[in-house]
Every structure is written in C-alpha cells, then in structure tokens.
C-alpha positions in Angstrom: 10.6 -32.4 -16.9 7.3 -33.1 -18.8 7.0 -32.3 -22.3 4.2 -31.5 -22.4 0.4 -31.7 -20.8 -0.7 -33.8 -23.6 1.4 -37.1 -21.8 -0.5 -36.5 -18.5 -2.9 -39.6 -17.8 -6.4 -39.2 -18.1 -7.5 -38.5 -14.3 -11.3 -37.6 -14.1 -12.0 -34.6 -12.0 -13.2 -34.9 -8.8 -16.5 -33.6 -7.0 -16.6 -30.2 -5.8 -17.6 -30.8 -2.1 -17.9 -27.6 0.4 -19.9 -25.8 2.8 -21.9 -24.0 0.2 -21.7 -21.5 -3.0 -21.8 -18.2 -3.8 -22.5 -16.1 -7.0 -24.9 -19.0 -8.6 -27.9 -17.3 -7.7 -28.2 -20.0 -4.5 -27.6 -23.0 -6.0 -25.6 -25.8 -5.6 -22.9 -26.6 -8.7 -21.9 -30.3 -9.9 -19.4 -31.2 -12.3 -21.3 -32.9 -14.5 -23.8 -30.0 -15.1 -19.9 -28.2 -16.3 -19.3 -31.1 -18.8 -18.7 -29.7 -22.2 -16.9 -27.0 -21.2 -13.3 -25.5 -20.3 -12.9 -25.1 -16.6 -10.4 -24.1 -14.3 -10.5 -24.6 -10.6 -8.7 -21.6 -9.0 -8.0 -22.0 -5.5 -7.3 -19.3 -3.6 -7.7 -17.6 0.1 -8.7 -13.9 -0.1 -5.4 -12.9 2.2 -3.4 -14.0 -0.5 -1.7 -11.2 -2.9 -0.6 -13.6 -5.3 -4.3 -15.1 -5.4 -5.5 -11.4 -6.0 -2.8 -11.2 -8.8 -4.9 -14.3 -10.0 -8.3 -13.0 -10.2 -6.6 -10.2 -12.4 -4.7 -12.3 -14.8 -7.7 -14.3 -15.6 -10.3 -11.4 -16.1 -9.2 -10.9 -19.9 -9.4 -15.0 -20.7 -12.9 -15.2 -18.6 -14.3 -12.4 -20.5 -13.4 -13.0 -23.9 -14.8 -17.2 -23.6 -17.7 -16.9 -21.6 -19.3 -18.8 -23.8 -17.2 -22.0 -23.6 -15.1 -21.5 -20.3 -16.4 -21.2 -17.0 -13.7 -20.5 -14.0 -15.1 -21.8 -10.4 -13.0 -20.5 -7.5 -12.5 -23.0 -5.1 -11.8 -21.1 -1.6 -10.1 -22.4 0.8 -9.1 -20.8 3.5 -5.6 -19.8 5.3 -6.8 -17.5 8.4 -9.6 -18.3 10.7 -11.1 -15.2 9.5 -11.8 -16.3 6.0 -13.4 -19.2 7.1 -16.4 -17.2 8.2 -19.1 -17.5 5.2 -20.1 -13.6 5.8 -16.4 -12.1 5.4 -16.0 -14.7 2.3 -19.0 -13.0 0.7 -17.9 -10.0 1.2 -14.1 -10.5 0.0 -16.0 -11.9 -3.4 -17.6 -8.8 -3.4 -14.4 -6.5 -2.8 -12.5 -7.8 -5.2 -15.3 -7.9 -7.9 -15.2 -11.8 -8.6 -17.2 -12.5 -11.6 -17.7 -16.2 -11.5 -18.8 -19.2 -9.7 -17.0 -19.5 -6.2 -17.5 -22.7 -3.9 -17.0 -22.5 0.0 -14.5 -25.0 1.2 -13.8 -24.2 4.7 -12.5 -27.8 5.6 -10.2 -28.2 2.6 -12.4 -31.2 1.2 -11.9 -30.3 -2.0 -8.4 -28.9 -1.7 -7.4 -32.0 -0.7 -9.5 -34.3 -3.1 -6.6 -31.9 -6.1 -3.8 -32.8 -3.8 -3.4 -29.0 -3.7 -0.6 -27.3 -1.5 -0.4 -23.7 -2.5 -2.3 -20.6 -2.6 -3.1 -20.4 -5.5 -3.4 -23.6 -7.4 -5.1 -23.8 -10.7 -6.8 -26.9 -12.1 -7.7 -27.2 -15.9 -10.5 -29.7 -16.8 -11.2 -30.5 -20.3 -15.1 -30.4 -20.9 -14.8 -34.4 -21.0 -14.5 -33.8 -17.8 -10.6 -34.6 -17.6 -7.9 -33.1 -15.9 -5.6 -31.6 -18.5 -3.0 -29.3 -16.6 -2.3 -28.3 -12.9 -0.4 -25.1 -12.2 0.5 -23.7 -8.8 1.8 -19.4 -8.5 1.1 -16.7 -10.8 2.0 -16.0 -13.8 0.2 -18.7 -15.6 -2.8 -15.7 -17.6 -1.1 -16.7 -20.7 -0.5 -20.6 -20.0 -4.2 -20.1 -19.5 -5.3 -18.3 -22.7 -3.5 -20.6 -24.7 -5.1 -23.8 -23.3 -8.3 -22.7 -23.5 -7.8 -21.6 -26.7 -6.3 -24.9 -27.9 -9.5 -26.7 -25.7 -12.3 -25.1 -27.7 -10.9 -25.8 -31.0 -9.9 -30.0 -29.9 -13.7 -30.4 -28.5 -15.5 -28.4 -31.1 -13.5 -30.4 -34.0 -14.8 -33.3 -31.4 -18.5 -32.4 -30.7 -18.4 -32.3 -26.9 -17.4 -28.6 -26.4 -20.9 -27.4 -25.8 -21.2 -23.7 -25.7 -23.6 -21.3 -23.7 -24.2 -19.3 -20.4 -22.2 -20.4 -17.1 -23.6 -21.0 -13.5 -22.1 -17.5 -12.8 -25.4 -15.6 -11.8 -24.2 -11.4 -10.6 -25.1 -10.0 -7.3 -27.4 -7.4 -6.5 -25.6 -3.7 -7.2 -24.3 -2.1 -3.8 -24.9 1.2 -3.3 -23.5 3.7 -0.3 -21.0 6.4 -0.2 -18.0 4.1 0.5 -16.9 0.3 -0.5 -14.9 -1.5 0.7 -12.4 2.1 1.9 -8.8 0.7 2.3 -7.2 4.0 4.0 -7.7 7.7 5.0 -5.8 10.8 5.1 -6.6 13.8 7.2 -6.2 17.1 4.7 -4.7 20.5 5.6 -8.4 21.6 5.3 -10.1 19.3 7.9 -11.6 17.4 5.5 -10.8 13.2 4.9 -9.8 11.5 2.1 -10.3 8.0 1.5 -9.1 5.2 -0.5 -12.4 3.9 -1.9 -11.0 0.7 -3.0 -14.5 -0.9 -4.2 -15.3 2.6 -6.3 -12.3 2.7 -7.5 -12.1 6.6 -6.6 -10.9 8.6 -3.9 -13.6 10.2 -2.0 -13.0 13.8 0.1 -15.4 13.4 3.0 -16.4 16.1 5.5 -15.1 15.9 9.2 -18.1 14.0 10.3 -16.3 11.2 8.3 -19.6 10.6 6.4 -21.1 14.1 4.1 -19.4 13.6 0.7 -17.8 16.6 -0.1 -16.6 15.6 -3.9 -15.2 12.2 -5.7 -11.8 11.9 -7.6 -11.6 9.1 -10.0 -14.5 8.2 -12.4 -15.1 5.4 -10.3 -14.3 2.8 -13.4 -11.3 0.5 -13.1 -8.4 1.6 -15.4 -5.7 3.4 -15.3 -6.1 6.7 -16.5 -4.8 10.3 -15.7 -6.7 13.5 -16.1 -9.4 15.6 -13.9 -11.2 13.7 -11.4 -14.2 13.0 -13.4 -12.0 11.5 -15.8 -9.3 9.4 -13.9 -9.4 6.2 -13.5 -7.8 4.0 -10.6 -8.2 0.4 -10.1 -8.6 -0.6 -6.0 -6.2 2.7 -4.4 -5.2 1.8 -0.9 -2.1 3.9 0.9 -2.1 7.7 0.9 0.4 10.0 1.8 0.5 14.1 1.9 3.4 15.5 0.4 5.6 17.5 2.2 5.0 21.1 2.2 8.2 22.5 0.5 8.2 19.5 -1.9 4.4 20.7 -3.7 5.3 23.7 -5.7 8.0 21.6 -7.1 6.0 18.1 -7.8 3.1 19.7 -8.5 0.4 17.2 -6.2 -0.4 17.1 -3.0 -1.1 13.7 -2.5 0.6 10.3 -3.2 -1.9 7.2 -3.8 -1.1 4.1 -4.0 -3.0 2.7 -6.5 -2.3 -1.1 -5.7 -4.3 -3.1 -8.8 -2.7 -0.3 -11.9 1.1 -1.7 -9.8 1.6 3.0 -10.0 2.1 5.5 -7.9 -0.7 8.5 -8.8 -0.5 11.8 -7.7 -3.1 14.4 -6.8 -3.4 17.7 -6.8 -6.4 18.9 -4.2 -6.7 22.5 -5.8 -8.6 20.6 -9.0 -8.7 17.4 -8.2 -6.0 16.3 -11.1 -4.2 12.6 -11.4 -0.8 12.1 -12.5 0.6 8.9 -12.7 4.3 9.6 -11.0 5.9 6.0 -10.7 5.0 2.5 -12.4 4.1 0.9 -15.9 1.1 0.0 -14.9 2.4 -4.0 -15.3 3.6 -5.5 -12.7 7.1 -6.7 -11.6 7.6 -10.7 -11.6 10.5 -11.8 -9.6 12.8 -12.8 -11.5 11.7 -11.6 -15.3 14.1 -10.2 -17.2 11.3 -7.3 -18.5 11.5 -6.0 -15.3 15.3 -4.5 -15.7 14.1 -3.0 -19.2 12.9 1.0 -19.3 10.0 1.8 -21.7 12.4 2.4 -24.6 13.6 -1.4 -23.9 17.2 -0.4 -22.2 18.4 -1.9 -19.5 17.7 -0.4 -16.0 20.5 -2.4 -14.2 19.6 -4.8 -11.2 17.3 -4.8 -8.5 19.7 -4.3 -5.4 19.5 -2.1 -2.8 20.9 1.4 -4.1 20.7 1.4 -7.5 18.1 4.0 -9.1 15.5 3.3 -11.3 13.4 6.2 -13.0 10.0 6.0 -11.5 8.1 5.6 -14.3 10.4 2.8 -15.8 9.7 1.3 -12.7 7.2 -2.1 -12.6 5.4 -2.0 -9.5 3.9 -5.1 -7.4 0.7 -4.1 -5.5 1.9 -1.0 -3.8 -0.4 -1.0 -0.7 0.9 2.1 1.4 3.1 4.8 1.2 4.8 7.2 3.9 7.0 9.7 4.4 10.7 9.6 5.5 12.1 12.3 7.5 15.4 10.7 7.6 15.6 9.6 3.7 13.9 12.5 2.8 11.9 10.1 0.5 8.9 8.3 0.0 8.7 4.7 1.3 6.2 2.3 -0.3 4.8 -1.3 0.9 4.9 -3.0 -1.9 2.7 -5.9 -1.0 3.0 -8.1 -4.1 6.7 -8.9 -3.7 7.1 -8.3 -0.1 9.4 -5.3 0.0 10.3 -2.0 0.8 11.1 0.6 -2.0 11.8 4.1 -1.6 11.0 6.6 -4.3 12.6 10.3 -4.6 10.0 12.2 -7.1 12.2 15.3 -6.8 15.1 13.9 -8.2 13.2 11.1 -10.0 14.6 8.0 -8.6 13.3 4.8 -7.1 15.5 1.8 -5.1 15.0 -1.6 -2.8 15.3 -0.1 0.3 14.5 -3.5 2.2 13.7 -6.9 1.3 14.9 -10.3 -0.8 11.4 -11.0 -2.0 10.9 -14.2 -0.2 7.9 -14.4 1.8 8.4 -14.7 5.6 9.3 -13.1 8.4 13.2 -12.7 8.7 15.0 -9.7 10.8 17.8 -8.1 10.1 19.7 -5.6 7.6 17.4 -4.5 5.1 19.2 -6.1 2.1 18.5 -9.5 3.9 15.0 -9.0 5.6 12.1 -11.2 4.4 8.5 -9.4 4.5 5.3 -11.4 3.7 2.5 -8.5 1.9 3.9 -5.5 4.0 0.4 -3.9 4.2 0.3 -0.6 6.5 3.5 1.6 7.1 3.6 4.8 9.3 6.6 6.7 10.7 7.4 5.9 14.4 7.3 9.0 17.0 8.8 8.9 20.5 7.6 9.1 23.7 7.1 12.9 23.7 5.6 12.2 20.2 8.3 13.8 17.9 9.0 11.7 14.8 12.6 9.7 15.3 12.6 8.9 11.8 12.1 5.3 11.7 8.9 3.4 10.6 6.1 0.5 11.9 4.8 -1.9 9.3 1.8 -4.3 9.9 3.6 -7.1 7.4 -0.2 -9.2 6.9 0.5 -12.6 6.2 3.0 -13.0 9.2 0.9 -11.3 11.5 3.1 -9.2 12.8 4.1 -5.2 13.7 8.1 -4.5 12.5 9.9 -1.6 13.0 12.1 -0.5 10.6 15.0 1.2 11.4 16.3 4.0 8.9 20.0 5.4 8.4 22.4 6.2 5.8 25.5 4.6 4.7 29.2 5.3 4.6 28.2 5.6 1.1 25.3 7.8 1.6 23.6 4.7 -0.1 20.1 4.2 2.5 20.3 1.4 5.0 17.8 -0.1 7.0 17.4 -2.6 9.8 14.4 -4.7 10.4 13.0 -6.1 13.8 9.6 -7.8 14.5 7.7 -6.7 17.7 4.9 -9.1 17.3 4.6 -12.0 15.5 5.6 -15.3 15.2 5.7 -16.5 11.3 3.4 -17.2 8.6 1.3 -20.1 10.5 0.9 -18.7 13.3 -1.9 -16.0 14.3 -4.7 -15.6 17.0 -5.7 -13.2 19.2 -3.8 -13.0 22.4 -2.3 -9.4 24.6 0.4 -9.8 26.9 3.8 -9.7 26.7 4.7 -9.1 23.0 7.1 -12.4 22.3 4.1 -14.4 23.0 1.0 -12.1 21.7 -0.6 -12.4 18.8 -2.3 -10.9 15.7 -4.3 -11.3 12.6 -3.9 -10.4 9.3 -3.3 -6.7 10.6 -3.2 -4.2 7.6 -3.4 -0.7 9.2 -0.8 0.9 11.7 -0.6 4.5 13.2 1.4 5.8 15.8 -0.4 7.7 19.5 1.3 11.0 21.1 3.2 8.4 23.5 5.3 6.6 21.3 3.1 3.0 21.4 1.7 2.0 18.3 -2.0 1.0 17.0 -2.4 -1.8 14.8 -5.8 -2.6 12.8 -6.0 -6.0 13.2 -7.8 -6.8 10.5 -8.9 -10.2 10.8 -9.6 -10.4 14.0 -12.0 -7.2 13.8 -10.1 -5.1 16.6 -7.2 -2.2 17.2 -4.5 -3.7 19.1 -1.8 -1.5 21.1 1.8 -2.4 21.2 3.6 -0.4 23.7 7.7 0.0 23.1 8.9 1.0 26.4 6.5 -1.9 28.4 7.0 -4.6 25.7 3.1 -5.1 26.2 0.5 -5.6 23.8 -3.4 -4.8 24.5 -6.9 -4.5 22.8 -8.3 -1.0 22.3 -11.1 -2.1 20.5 -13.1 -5.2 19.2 -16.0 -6.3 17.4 -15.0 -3.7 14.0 -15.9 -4.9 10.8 -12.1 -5.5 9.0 -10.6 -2.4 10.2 -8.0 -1.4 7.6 -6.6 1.4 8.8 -6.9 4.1 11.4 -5.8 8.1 12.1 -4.9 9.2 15.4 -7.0 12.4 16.2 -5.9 14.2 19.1 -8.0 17.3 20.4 -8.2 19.1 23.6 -6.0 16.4 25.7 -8.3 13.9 24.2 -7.5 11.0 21.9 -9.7 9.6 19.1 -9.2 7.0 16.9 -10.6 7.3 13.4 -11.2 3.6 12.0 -11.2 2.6 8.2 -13.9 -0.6 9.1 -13.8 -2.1 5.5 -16.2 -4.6 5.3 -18.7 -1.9 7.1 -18.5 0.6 4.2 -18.0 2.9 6.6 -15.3 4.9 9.1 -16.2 4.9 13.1 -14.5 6.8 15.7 -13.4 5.2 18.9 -12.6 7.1 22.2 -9.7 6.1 23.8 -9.4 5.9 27.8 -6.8 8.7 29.2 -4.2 6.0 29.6 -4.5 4.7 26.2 -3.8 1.3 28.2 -6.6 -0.9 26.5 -7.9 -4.6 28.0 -5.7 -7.9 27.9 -7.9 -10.6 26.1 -6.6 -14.1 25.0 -8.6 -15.5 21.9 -6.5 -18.3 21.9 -3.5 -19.3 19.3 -4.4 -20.8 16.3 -1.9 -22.3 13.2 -2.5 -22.5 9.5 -4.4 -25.9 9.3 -3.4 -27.9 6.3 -2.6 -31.5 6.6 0.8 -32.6 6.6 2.5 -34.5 3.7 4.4 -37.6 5.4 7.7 -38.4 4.4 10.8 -40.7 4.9 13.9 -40.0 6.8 16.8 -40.2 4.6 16.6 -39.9 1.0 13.8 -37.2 -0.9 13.4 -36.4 -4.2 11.9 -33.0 -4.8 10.2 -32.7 -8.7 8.5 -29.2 -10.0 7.3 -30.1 -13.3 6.8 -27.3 -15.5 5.6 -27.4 -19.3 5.5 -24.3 -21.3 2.4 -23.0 -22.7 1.2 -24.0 -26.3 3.0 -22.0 -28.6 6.1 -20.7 -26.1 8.8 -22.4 -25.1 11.4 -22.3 -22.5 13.2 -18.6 -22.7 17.3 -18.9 -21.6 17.9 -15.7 -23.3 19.5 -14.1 -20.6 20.5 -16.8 -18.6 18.9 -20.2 -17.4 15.5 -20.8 -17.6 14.2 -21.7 -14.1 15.2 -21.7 -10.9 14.8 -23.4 -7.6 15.7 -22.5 -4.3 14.9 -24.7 -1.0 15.2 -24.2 2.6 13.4 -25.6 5.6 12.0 -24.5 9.5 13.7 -25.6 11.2 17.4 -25.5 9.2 18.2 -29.1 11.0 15.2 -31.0 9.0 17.2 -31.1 5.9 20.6 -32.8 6.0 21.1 -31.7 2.5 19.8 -30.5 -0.4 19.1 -26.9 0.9 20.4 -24.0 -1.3 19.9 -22.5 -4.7 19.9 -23.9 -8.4 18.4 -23.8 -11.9 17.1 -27.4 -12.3 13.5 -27.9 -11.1 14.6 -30.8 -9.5 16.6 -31.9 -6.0 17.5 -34.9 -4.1 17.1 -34.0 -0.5 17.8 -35.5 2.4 15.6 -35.8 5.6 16.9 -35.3 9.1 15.9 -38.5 10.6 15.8 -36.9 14.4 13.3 -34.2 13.4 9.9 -35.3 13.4 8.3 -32.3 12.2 8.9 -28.9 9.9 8.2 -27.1 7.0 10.2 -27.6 3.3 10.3 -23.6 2.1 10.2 -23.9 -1.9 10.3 -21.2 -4.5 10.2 -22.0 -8.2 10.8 -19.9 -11.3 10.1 -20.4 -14.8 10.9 -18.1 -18.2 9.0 -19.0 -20.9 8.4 -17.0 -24.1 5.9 -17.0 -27.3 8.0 -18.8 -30.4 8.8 -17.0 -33.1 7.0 -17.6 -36.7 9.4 -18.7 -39.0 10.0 -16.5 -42.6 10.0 -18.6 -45.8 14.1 -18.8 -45.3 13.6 -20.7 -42.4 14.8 -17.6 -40.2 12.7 -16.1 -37.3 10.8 -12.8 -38.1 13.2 -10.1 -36.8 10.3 -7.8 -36.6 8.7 -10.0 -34.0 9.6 -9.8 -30.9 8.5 -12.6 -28.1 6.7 -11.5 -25.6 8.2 -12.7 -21.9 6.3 -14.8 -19.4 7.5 -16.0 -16.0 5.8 -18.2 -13.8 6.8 -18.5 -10.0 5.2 -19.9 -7.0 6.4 -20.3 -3.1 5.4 -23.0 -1.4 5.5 -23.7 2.4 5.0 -27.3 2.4 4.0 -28.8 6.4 5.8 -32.1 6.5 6.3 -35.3 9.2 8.8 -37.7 9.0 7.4 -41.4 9.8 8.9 -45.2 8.8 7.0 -45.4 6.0 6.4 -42.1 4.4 7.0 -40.8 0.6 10.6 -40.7 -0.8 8.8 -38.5 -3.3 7.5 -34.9 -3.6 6.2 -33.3 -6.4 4.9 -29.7 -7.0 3.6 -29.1 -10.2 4.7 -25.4 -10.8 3.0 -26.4 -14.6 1.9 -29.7 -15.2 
C-alpha cells in the first residue's frame, strides 16, 4: 500500500478528447485553459447508481470552491443508449449536473486515464499534474480534503489562480412534469406521479395531463410537513397502502424517495409527508455506521431476518416499492446496493429479504441472489389475473425481468427465491423478441403485470414496452419509439386494455392501445456487449494490487475489525486457477487458467477510513471527539485475455 498521494510520480494530465461538450455554453474545453486550478475528472455513465451517488457526494465540495475547483465529467458510456448525444443531454439535465461534462462516446479519453470502472475520479493539481486517482464511491470526503489541502499548497505557491469555471447553466425548463419516474392510479381516478426532476409529487387528472394539485415544495431536501412545505429529492416508486392498514399508519401512500435514501409517507386527504423509514444517509456496504441506531446502539447485522426499526434504518437509493400479499409487507428495490428489503410499518420493522449486495445477476435463494440496481417491482398475477403473491423485478443493469418467488420459513422468518426470465448478465443487452433464453433488453426500469398473467416491461433504453409471456416462454414488442419509458399502469376498461406509459425523457405520460391478443410484434435489434477494451494478461502467475491511501487528516479505521477488504471471482469460475475467494489485504497473487482465452476478473474492494483525533495537551485523544466514519468501495468487472506476452500485473487504484 502507498502512503500516501504525495509519493505518486508527477504524470501530466492528458487531453480531454470526445465527441463534444455540454454545459459550457457550446464551447470546446482544454486543459490548459483549467491550469491553475483543482480539477477532478469524474467519469461516469448515467445508468450507473454509484455514479449518481457521485454527482451527490460532490455537490457540497463543488459548491463551497467554485472559485478554485472546477469538476469536468468525463462520460463515457456503458449502454448503447447513453451513447446517443440527445439522451446524454438530457440525463445531465435529470440529474441536475452543475458543471462542465465532456462527451466521450468512444472511450478516447477513458482510455488516455487507464480508467476501468464506473466511476473513476481523477485529481489534477492546477500545475496541471495528476495528484490522486480513485475508483467507487465514497471518496466526498477524500475529496474535500484534497482540495482543501490543493488550494492552500498553490496559493502558498502562486499558481492556484482563482475565478469563474467553464460551467455555463442551461436554459430553465418549464412544463408540468420532468423527468416523471413512476405513476400510481388513486382510489379517486385521479394519477399520481413521481416527478423526479420537480422534486414533488404531482396528482394529475385522468387525462394524464390537467394538474389537479402538487405535493412537495418542489426544492430538493428532505423535509416533512404539508405539501407546500415538504421537500423530496428525485421520488421514484409509489405504492397505495392497503385499505385496513390506513387508519392505523396514518398515509395513504408510500414514496420512495430515492436521492433522501427514505421511505415518505402521504396522506391524500391533505396532502401531508411523513418520513416512515431511512436516516436520510445512505447505507455503505460494509460501514460499521450502518449497524448503529440514531442513539449510536447497535442494530445487529444485516442478514436476512433480523429487524431493524425503520427509521434507524440507512437506505441506498430506494427506487420502488410494492406490496406483498403473502408477507403482508412492503417490499422495496433498493437500487443502490442491489437488494431486496421488506419493511413492516405496522409493527415497525425492516429486514434483507433478498440479496448479497454484489452486483450481477445470480439465481437462487434469496439470501444468495445477486441483483444489479433492482429498478421496477410489481406483484405477479396469474392467468385469470388473481395475485399469486409472488413479484417481477426489471433489475437495470443486467437487463433482465426476475421473478421473485415469496414464502415463509419453518421459522416464520420470510424466504424468497429468485429466477431470471430474461437476461443474460451485465454486458450483455440489445433488443431482440423470441424465445426468452435468447431475448433481450435494455436497461428496463418499469414492470407491470396484464389481466393474463404475462408481464410488461418498460424497456428503458431501448425506448419500447416489451411483453414477456410465462406460459409461452416468449418475449415480444408492444411498443417502440417512446422516449425512456420508466414505468407503465395497466388500465383495463370495457374488455379493453390500455397501457399508461411514464415516457421520462418526454416530460410527459402517453397511452398505448393494446391489440385484443396482447401478442405484440417480434423485432430483432441485434445483440450488443458492453464495449471496453480488454486488459491482456499472462497465463500463470497475476498479481492483483488495489492501492488505497487515506484521506489527509484520516487514517485507516480497524475499530471494529480489519480495515479493508477484498473479494475476487471470475466468469467463467475455470479462468482463475487460484486466487479466487475473500480476504482483508488489498492485495492477491492470482493465477491464470492458461486454457481460457477470455473472461472477466469480478473485484470488489473496501476501505474504512476515519478523521484522526486532535490530541489534548496530555498527549491523549479528545474523548469528546468522536471520528466521523468513511468507507470507500468500488466493484469492478475487469474484461481480460490471456496472450504469450501479456501483464503479470494488475492494478486498481481503489485510492491512489
């Protein structure tokens, strides 16, 4: 391990080289014209949570130095999707980036940083000098404390030079909706939707367009009260509460309100929020804060079955939320760690219900199952249409529709069982119907359930609704040509079916008629895989390195155990001889399968830093001063070949 970023060599930035930029009022941005200040490169893909978690964790640091630091996003695309320069603008829009951001759909510049994850960051010194490189989240403090120490090194130097950024703010949108996540049809007739990019929850009319009232102040924050008062910060899921559950919860409605990491409820007589689960922080795999209640006790682990009060609980992106007939619970997709929770409001409880928190697309029991952003959830229904209990989830960066099947234990403890019906893995996507083993999807982030039993999917990236039928195994298009549809309701009148579509990046919701048979065409847009090159290495012998330096001022944190962690598998198993497994050094000797030419090295690094103590005259740490916790992680799918002469040396700066 380093000790510290100080011992790096001087390296001189490279060129920022792209398709074009966005957010500098149309012109092009060089390095040079950045020299004299602090700048980080954050690349990042708009599908990614953690990247989103990113953009968040930097908001504070890019606000309070906008004089001397100047972030440029560097985006660099995983889907097709993203790769389109219209759907980039608007995903810089949605999620309210306030900086420079330079279009790199060919990964020239991803490459120039040797960068491998989504996201890496890149600090540049404003000689112009690469000073740190950090891959994963968690690193806002790492950050802060950089910077910090920057400014003060160059203005003692004279080349820190202070002043406006290239950052130049787009024109305000206006409309009724922006960028609507999900919709709910009320008891009343009316909708209400998730208006992610107000940061409100509008009631619309049945015509799905005359605004009937807004709840939410429409300012980010996170803020209970009446709804010109509350605050919410990018709501997606919705989910009515059960009839006889009302009187005794006192809301209606349960929102997740995915960028607060908190469950809200709402009461439609007055419009009233509650915040009913989550700190409003958000849980980091693997930090010891997230086992700790409010009054600092601990909570006990995060395993399947054991309870957590709901508002001790720290949240990770909750994207959806739906109700369990057969837990008699609320299940929630919680996108940022890639799990299922379910969350009892009556008796105030909240447990894993599925999921390890590794990213990727694994079936089986629950406790085992690996989700990548699970993004949509609905409750399946038979072919006569009843509910059987069980539940669909469009899990977005595999691409793929699961069902989830839901019982109870000997124990009474809840147990579920996972199976994918479409999807392949997290580098595969495309757009093709047909059999289900071999069709394919797109970053799908809405699913909903028709009176037959087959499913709908909003297939995001691709723009279109996609049926998946159970009994046939098939898989067809209902739709195409939507603008990132996001969601959809099922709206059945007269023998007729409708289907009400969330299109995000239209502002707007659109019915589609659907044909009697609900059958849908059989297109084939062709199968497509993540494109990043692929590191070459050696047969035999690899030694795997994840430098990590703790921020100025904190230091390595093995309070409660070790310090970091590193855990490393491969697709397929065979490519590593050895070397796979779990451990706390950041290092591993590996060894290559010399009769497999081709995989992918699955790493996942953890890091527990905390803020040193000051010392008292004595020499003894302030006992009233207690260290705040910090833990940096990152998974990384690394694409590798094995050839005669490639590297017997991998490194993956997790902070270095």
């Amino acid at each position: 391990m380093s000790t510290g970023v100080q011992n790096l060599p001087r390296v001189r930035a490279s060129e920022l080289v792209g398709r074009g930029w966005l957010n500098t009022g149309g012109r092009d941005i060089t390095l040079a014209e950045l020299r004299g200040k602090v700048v980080v490169l954050d690349f990042w893909t708009f599908c990614c949570i953690n990247c989103l978690h990113v953009l968040d964790e930097l908001r504070e640091v890019e606000e309070q130095h906008r004089d001397e630091f100047v972030i440029v996003g560097v985006h660099s695309p995983k889907f097709e999707h993203e790769a389109d320069p219209e759907a980039l603008a608007a995903a810089v829009e949605r999620y309210e980036v306030r900086h420079a951001v330079l279009d790199d759909p060919e990964l020239v510049t991803w490459g120039a940083y040797t960068a491998r994850a989504w996201p890496t960051l890149v600090v540049i010194d404003p000689e112009g000098y690469i000073v740190a490189q950090m891959a994963g989240e968690g690193h806002g403090s790492a950050i802060a404390a950089l910077v910090t120490d920057l400014i003060a090194e160059h203005a003692a130097k004279g080349t820190l030079h202070r002043g406006s950024g290239p950052y130049v703010p787009p024109a305000p949108a206006s409309g009724t909706l922006r960028f609507p996540a999900k919709a709910l049809a009320l008891p009343n007739g009316n909708l209400l939707v998730a208006d992610a990019g107000h940061h409100s929850l509008a009631e619309l009319a049945p015509d799905g367009e005359t605004l009937v009232r807004r709840i939410g102040s429409g300012e980010r924050g996170l803020l209970d009260g009446g709804p010109g008062e509350a605050r919410f910060s990018e709501p997606n899921g919705l989910c009515l509460v059960p009839d006889e559950l009302r009187p005794h919860v006192g809301y209606d409605v349960l929102v997740a309100d995915t960028v607060n990491h908190a469950l809200r409820g709402v009461r439609l007589a007055d419009g009233v929020v509650t915040t009913v689960a989550g700190t409003g922080e958000q849980f980091m795999v693997g930090g010891q804060e997230n086992v700790r209640g409010r009054d600092g006790e601990p909570l006990g682990a995060y395993e399947p079955g054991t309870a957590v009060a709901p508002l001790d609980l720290r949240l990770s992106s909750p994207w959806d939320v739906a109700w369990s007939t057969v837990r008699g619970t609320f299940v929630v997709a919680m996108a940022g760690n890639h799990t299922l929770w379910e969350v009892d409001l009556l008796q105030g409880s909240a447990s894993l219900l599925a999921g390890t928190m590794n990213e990727g697309l694994e079936d089986g029991p629950g406790e085992g199952a690996w989700f990548a952003q699970t993004s949509g959830i609905t409750p399946s229904v038979d072919v006569a249409g009843r509910p059987d209990g069980h539940l669909w989830i469009a899990d977005s960066e595999t691409s793929s529709l699961r069902r989830v099947e839901l019982s109870h234990g000997a124990d009474g403890s809840p147990a579920a069982t996972v199976r994918t019906a479409v999807g392949q893995g997290l580098f595969d996507f495309g757009h093709r119907d047909g059999a289900a083993d071999q069709a394919l999807l797109q970053h799908p982030l809405g699913v909903a359930t028709l009176p037959d039993g087959s499913v709908v999917v909003a297939d995001t990236y691709n723009g279109a609704l996609r049926r998946y039928d159970p009994e046939s195994g098939e898989v067809t298009t209902l739709a195409k040509d939507l603008a990132e549809p996001s969601d959809v309701l099922v709206e059945v009148a007269d023998g007729a079916v409708h289907l009400l579509v969330v299109e995000s990046a239209a502002h707007r919701l659109t019915r589609v008629a659907l044909p009697a048979t609900l059958a849908g065409e059989v297109l084939d847009g062709g199968a497509h895989r993540v494109a990043r090159p692929a590191t070459d290495v050696g047969a035999g012998p690899l030694r795997l390195d994840v430098p990590f330096v703790p921020a100025p001022g904190q230091k390595l944190d093995d309070r409660w155990g070790p310090s970091t962690s590193l855990q490393v598998s491969a697709t397929p198993p065979e490519l590593l001889v050895s070397g796979a497994g779990d451990g706390t050094d950041l290092f591993r000797d590996l060894v290559i399968n010399p009769e497999v030419t081709e995989g992918v090295l699955h790493v996942t690094a953890k890091a527990a830093s905390c803020d040193e103590v000051p010392l008292l005259p004595n020499g003894e740490p302030d006992p009233d001063v207690f260290p705040a916790c910090h833990l940096a992680q990152q998974d990384w799918g690394v694409p590798v070949r094995v050839v005669p002469d490639g590297d017997a040396d991998l490194t993956l700066p997790l902070r270095g």
